[in-house]
PyMOL CGO cylinders between C-alpha atoms (Angstrom):
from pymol import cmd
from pymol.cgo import CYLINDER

trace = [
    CYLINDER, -2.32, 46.48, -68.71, -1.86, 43.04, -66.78, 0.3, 1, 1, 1, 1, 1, 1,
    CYLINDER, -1.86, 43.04, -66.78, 0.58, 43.19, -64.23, 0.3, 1, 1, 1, 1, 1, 1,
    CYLINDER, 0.58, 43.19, -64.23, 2.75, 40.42, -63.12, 0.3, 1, 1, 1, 1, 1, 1,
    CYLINDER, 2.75, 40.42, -63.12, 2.73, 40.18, -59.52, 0.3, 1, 1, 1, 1, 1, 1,
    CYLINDER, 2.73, 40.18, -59.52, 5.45, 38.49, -57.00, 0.3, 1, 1, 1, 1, 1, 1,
    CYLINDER, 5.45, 38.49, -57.00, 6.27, 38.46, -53.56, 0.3, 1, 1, 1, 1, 1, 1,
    CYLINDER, 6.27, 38.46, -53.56, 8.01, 41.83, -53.99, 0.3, 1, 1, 1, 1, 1, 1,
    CYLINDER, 8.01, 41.83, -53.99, 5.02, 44.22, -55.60, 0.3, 1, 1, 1, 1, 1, 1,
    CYLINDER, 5.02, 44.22, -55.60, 2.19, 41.96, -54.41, 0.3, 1, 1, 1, 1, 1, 1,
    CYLINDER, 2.19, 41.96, -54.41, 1.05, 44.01, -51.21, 0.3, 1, 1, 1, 1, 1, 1,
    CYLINDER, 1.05, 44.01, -51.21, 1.35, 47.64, -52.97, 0.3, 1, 1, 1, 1, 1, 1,
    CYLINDER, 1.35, 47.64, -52.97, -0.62, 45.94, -55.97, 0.3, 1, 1, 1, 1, 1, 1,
    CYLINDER, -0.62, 45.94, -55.97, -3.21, 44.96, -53.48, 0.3, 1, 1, 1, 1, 1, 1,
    CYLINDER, -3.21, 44.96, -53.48, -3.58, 47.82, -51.03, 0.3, 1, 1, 1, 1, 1, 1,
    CYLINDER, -3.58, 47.82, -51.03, -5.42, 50.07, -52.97, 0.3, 1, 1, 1, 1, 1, 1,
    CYLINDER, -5.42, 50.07, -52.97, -9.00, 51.38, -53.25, 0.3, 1, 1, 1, 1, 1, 1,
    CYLINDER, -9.00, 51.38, -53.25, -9.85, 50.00, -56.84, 0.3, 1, 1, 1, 1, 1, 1,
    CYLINDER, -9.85, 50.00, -56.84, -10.29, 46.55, -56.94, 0.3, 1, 1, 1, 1, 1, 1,
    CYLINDER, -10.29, 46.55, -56.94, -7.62, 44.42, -58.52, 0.3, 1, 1, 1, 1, 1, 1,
    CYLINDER, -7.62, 44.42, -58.52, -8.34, 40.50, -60.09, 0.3, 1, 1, 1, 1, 1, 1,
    CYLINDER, -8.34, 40.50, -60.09, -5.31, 37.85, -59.46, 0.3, 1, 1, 1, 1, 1, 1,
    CYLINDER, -5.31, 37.85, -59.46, -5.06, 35.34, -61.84, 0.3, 1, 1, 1, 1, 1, 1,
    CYLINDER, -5.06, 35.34, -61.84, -3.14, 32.43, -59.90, 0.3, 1, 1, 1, 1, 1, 1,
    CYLINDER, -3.14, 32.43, -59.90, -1.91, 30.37, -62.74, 0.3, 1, 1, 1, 1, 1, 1,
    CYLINDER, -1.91, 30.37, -62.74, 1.35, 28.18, -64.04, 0.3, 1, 1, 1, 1, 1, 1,
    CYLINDER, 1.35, 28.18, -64.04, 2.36, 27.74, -67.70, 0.3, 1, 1, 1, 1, 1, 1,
    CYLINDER, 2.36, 27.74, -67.70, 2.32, 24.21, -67.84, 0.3, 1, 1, 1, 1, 1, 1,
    CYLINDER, 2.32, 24.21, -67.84, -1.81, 24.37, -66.94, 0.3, 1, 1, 1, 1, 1, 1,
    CYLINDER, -1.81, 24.37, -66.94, -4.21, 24.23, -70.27, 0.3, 1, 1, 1, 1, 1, 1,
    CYLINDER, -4.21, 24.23, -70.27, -6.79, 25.99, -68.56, 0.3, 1, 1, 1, 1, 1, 1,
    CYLINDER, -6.79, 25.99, -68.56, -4.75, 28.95, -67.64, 0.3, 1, 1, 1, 1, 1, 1,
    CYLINDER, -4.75, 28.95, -67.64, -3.67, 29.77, -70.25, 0.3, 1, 1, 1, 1, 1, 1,
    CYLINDER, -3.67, 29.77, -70.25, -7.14, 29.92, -71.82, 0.3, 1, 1, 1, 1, 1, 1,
    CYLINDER, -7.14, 29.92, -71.82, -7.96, 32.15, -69.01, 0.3, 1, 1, 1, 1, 1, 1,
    CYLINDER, -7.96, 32.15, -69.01, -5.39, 34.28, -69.58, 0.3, 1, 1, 1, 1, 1, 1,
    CYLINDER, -5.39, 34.28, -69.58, -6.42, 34.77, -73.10, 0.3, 1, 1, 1, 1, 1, 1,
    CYLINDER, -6.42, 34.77, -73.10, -9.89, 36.12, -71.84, 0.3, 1, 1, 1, 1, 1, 1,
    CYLINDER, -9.89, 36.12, -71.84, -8.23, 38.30, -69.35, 0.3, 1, 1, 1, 1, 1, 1,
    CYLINDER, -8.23, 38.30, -69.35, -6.46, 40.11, -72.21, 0.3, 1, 1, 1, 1, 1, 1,
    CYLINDER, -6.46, 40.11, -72.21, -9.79, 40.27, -73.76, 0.3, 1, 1, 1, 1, 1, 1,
    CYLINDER, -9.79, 40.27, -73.76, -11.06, 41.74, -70.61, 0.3, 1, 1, 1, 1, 1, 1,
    CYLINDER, -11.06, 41.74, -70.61, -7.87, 44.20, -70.57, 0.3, 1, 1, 1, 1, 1, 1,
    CYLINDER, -7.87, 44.20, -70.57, -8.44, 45.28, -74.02, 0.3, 1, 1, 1, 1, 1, 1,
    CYLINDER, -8.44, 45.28, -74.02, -11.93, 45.97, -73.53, 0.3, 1, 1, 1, 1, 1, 1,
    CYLINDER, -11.93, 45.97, -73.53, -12.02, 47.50, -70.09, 0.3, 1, 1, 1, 1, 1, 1,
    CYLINDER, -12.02, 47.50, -70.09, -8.42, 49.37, -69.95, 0.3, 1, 1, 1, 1, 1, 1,
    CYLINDER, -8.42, 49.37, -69.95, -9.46, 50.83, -66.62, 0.3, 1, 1, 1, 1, 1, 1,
    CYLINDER, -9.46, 50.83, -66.62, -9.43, 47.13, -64.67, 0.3, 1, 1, 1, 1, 1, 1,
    CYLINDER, -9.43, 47.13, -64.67, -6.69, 46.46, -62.58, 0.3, 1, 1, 1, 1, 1, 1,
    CYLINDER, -6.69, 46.46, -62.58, -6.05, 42.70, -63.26, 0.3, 1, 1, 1, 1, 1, 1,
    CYLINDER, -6.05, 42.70, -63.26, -2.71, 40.82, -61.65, 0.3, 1, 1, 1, 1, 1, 1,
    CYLINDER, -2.71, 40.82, -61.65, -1.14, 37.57, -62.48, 0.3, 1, 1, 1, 1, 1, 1,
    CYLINDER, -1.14, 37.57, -62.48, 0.93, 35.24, -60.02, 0.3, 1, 1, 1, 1, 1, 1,
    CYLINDER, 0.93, 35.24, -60.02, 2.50, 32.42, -61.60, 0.3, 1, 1, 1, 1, 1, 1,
    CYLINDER, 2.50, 32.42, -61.60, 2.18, 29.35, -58.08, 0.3, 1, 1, 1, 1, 1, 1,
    CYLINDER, 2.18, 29.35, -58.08, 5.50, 27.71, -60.17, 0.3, 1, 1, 1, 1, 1, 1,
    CYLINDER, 5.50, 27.71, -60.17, 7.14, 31.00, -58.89, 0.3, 1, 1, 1, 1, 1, 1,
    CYLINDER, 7.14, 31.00, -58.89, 5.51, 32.47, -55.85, 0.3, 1, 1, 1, 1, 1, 1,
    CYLINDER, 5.51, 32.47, -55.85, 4.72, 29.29, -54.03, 0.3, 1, 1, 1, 1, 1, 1,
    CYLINDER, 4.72, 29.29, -54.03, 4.46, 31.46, -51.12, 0.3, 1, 1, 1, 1, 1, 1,
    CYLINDER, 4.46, 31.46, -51.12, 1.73, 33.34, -52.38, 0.3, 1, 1, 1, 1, 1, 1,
    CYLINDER, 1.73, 33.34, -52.38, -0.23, 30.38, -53.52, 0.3, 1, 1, 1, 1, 1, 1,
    CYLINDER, -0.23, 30.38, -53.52, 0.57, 28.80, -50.10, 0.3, 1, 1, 1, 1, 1, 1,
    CYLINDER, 0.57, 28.80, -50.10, -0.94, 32.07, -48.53, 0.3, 1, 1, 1, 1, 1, 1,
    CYLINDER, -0.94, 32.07, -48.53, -3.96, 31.98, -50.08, 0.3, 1, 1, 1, 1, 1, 1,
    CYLINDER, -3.96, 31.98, -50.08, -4.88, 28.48, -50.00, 0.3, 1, 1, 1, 1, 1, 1,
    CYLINDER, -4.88, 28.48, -50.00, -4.63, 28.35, -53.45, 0.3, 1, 1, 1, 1, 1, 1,
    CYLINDER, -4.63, 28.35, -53.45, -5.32, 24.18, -54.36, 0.3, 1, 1, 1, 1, 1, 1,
    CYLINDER, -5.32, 24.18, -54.36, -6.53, 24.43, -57.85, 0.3, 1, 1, 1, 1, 1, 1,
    CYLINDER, -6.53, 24.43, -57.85, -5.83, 26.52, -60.94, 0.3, 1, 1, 1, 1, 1, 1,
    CYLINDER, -5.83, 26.52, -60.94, -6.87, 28.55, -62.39, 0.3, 1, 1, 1, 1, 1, 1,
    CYLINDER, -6.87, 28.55, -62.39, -8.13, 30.82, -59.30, 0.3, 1, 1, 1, 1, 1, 1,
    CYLINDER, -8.13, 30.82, -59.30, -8.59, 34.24, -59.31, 0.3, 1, 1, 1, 1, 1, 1,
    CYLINDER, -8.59, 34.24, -59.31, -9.14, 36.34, -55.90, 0.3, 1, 1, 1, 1, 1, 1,
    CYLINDER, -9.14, 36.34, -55.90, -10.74, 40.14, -56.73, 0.3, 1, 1, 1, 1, 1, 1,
    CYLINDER, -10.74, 40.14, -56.73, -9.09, 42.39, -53.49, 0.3, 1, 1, 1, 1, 1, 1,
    CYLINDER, -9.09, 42.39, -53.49, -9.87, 45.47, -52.34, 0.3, 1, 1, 1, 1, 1, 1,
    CYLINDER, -9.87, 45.47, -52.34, -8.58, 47.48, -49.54, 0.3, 1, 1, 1, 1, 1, 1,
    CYLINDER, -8.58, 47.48, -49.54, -6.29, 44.90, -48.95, 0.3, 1, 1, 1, 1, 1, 1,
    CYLINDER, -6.29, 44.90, -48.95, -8.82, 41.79, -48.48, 0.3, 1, 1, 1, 1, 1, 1,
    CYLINDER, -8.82, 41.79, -48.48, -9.48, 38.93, -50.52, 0.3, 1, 1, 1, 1, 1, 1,
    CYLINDER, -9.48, 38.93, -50.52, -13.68, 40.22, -51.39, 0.3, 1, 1, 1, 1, 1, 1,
    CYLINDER, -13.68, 40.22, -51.39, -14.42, 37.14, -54.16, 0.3, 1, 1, 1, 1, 1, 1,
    CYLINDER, -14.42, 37.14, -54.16, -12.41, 34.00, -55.37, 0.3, 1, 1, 1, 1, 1, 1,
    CYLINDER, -12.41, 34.00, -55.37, -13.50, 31.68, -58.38, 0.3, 1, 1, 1, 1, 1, 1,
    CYLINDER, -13.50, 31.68, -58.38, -11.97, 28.72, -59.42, 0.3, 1, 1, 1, 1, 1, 1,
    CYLINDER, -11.97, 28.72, -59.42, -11.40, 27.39, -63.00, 0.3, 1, 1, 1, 1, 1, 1,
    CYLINDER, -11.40, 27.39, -63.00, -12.54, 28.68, -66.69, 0.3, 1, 1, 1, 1, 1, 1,
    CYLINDER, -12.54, 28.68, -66.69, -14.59, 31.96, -66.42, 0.3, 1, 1, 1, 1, 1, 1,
    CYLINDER, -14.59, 31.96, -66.42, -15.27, 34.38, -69.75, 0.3, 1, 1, 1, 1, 1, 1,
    CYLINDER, -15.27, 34.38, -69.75, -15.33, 37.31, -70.11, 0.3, 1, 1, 1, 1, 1, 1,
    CYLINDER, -15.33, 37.31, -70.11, -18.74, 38.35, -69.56, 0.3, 1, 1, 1, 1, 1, 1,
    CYLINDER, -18.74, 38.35, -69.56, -18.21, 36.61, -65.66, 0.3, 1, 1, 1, 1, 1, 1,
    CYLINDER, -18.21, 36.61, -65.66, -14.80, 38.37, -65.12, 0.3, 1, 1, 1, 1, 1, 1,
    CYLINDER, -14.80, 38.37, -65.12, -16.49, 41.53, -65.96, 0.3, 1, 1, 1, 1, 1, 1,
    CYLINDER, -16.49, 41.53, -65.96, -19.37, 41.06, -63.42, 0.3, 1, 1, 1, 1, 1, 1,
    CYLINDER, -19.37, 41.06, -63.42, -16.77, 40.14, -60.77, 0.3, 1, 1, 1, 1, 1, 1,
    CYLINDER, -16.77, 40.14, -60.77, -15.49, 43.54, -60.80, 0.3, 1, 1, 1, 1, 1, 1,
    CYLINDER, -15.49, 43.54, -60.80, -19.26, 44.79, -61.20, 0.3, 1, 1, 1, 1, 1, 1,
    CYLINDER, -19.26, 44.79, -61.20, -20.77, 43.68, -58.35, 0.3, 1, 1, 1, 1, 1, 1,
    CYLINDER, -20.77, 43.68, -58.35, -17.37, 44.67, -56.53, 0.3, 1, 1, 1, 1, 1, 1,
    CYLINDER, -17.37, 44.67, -56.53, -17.08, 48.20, -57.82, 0.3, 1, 1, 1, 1, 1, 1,
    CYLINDER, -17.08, 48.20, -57.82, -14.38, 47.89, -60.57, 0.3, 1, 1, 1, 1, 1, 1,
    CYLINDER, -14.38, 47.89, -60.57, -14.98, 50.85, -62.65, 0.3, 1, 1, 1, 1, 1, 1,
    CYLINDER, -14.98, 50.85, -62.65, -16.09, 49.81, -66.15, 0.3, 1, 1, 1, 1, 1, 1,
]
cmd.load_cgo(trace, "trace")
């Protein structure tokens, strides 16, 4: 399931050993919503992913934090750390090998 992330669940979301994929995205942005269709795709197909969504419209902060300049981004963290960030329109098939290649359990 696809969490929705803010300033006040963000750290626990991000602490943990299993890595988790934030989706930095606002609703007025074309792209991210696209992107948000394949992350459900993702979700449905890979249950076991941890995958996070911040809308920057609401958590400036966040956005701010992570230098976040252009959406959609998405940072994969583990252990706390920002490990991999990609910027605009992946599928599914790249989302997937983002958690791959950074231990996301398939």
């Amino acid at each position: 399931m696809i969490q929705t992330l803010d300033t006040k669940n963000f750290e626990e979301a991000i602490g943990g050993a299993e890595p988790i994929l934030v989706d930095f995205w606002a609703t007025w942005c074309g792209p991210c919503r696209l992107q948000g269709d394949v992350l459900h795709e993702v979700d449905e197909a890979h249950p076991s992913l941890r995958i996070g969504k911040v809308n920057v419209d609401d958590c400036r902060e966040l956005a701010m934090r992570f230098g976040i300049s252009a959406i959609p981004t998405m940072i994969l963290f583990k252990d706390g750390q920002a490990v991999e960030s990609v910027t605009g329109l992946r599928d599914a098939a790249a989302v997937t090998e983002l958690f791959r290649k950074n231990g996301g359990t398939l």
